[in-house]
Every structure is written in C-alpha cells, then in structure tokens.
N, C-alpha and C positions, 0 to 999 in steps of 0.2 A: 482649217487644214484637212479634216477629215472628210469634205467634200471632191476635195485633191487628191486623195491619197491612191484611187487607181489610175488614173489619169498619170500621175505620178511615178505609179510601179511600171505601168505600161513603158513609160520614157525611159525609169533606169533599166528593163530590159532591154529596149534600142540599142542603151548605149553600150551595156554589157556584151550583143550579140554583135553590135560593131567594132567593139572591139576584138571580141574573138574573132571579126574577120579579118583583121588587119596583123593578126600573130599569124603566120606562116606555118607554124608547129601545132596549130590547134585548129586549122582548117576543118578536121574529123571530130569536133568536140563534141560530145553528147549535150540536148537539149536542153535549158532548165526548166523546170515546172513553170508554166504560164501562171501569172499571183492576177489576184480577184480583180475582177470589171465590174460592170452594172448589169443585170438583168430585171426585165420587166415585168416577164410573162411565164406563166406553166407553159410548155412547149407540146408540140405534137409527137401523133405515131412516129413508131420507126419500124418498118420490115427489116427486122435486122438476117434476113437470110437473102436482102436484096444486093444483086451484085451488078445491076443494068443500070446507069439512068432514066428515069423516066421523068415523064408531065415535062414540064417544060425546060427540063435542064437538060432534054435530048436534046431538042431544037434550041439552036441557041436565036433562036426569032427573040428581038429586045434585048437583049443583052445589050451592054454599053461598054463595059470592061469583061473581058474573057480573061482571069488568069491563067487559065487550064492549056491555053495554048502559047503562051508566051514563051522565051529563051530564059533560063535563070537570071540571066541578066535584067532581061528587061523586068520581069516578075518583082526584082529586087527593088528594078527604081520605081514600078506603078504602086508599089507596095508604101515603101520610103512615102513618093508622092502625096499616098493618099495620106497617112499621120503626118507628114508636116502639111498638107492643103484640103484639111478632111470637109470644109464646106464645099470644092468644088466638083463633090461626088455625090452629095446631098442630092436624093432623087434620081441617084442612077442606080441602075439595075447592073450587079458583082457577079459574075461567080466566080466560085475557087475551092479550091481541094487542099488535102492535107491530114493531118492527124488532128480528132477530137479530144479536146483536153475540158475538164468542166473542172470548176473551183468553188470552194464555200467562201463565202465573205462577212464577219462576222457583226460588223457595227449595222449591214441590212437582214440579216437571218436568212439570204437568198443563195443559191446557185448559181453560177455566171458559167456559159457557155462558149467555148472556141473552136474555132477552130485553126493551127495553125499552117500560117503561109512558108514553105520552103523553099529556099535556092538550093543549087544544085549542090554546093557542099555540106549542105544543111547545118553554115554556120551564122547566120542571118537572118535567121528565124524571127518572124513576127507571129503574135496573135492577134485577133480580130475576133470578140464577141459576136454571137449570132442572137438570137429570137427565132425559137419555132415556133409559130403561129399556129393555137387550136390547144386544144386541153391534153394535155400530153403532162406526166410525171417524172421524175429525175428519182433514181433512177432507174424506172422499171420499162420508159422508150425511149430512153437512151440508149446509144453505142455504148460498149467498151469503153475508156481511156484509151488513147493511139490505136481508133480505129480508123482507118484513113474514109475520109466521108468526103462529099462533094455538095455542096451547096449554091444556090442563085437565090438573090434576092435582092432588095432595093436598101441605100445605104442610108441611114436616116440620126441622130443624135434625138437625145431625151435629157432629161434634167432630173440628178438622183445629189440628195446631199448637199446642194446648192453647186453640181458641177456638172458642167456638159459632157456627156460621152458618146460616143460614136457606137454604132453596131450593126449588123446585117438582120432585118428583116426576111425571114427564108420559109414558105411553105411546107417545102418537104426537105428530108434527108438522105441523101443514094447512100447507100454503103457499100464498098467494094472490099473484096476479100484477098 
C-alpha cells in the first residue's frame, strides 16, 4: 500500500478538484495543498530575480505538448489526458506554467516538487512533479511556495516503493514575477 500511496493522493486530488468543478457555487475555490509525489534528484540553480524565459523554453523548437498556449479548456483535457494515458507522453518534451508548490513526504525523507497546471477558473487544478536536473538544494534554489514558474522538459516515470510515478524532467526554472 505504501508504494501507492501518492499515486493514490495524486487521484483523490483529481477527484476532489473535479468535483469542485462540477458545484457551480465553488467555481472560485481556493487550491488545496498539492500532498507528496516522488522525487529523485537534488535539483538545480534558480535565478530567482529571473522574469524572461530563457534556453530553450524561449524557443519552443521540440516541444511536443505546449501548455502555455492552450485555451483552459483544452489545458484541462491535455492535462486530464496525460493522468489518465500517462505512457503515451513517455518521451515527450511538456512544457507548462503555474504556481510551485514543493512537499516533504515522510515514509522517503525526500522533497517532491510541483508545479501546478490551472484552468481558467482555477478549479481543476492538477499537480505534476518536476526533477531539476544538476545539484541544486531545497530550499535554498528554490522558488517561493506559489511562485508562478514555467518549465519544459521530457515526461518520463521512475519506480519508488515498488510504484510507478510519472514527473517532468526540466533543466531549468524561469521565474516570472
């Protein structure tokens, strides 16, 4: 069970954030704390007075899925998509924006990294673990908590606890202000 258990959390967030879509009255509802994933890796730098994209998340050369320019709608269903058919992104190159959210998870002594995906009502809210690649510390190159960041990378799963998880491989972090 305890190999499940973010995989798990991950799901009853879905269900929770689908259901606050579907109340009419709570279209405007405030976020819940994104609860622990998997991570791998110590993460890299962050210029956190950076407010440009740069390296390769100007040019969107390779990219495969752009979130950043979708309609909330569709953002909702490539999103949706990818957790319910997360092998058939395996090996493409994401990118997406949103607010950085990071969690401790206590059964690996690790940090897990997000960043979350928003529709336009921001009641639909998903998370998606990242990996900063390169020797980076939590949290002294890190964001903030709900700093809105932008990231590209290649979508790949790992095996932690005897359970699959999904996450974004990302070089760098743009931070917009």
């Amino acid at each position: 069970m305890g190999k499940y258990l973010p995989v798990l959390v991950l799901m009853c967030l879905l269900c929770a954030f689908s259901a606050s879509c579907s109340d009419k009255e709570a279209s405007q509802s405030e976020s819940n704390d994104p609860k622990p994933q998997e991570n791998l890796a110590a993460f890299g730098d962050v210029d956190k007075g950076n407010t440009k994209p740069q390296g390769n998340l100007k040019a969107n050369e390779g990219i495969d899925v752009d979130l950043t320019v979708l309609s909330s709608t569709m953002v909702y269903a490539e999103v949706y998509n990818m957790m319910a058919n997360p092998d058939d992104y395996v090996g493409k190159t994401i990118k997406m924006n949103g607010p950085y959210y990071a969690s401790y998870f206590d059964q690996t002594g690790l940090y897990y990294h997000y960043i979350i995906i928003e529709d336009a009502t921001a009641c639909c809210q998903q998370g998606l673990e990242f990996i900063w690649n390169g020797d980076h510390s939590y949290p002294d190159d890190y964001p903030e908590e709900q700093t809105k960041i932008e990231v590209a990378g290649i979508f790949g799963s790992y095996d932690e606890l005897d359970r699959i998880y999904y996450y974004l491989s990302v070089d760098e972090i743009n931070i917009f202000n």
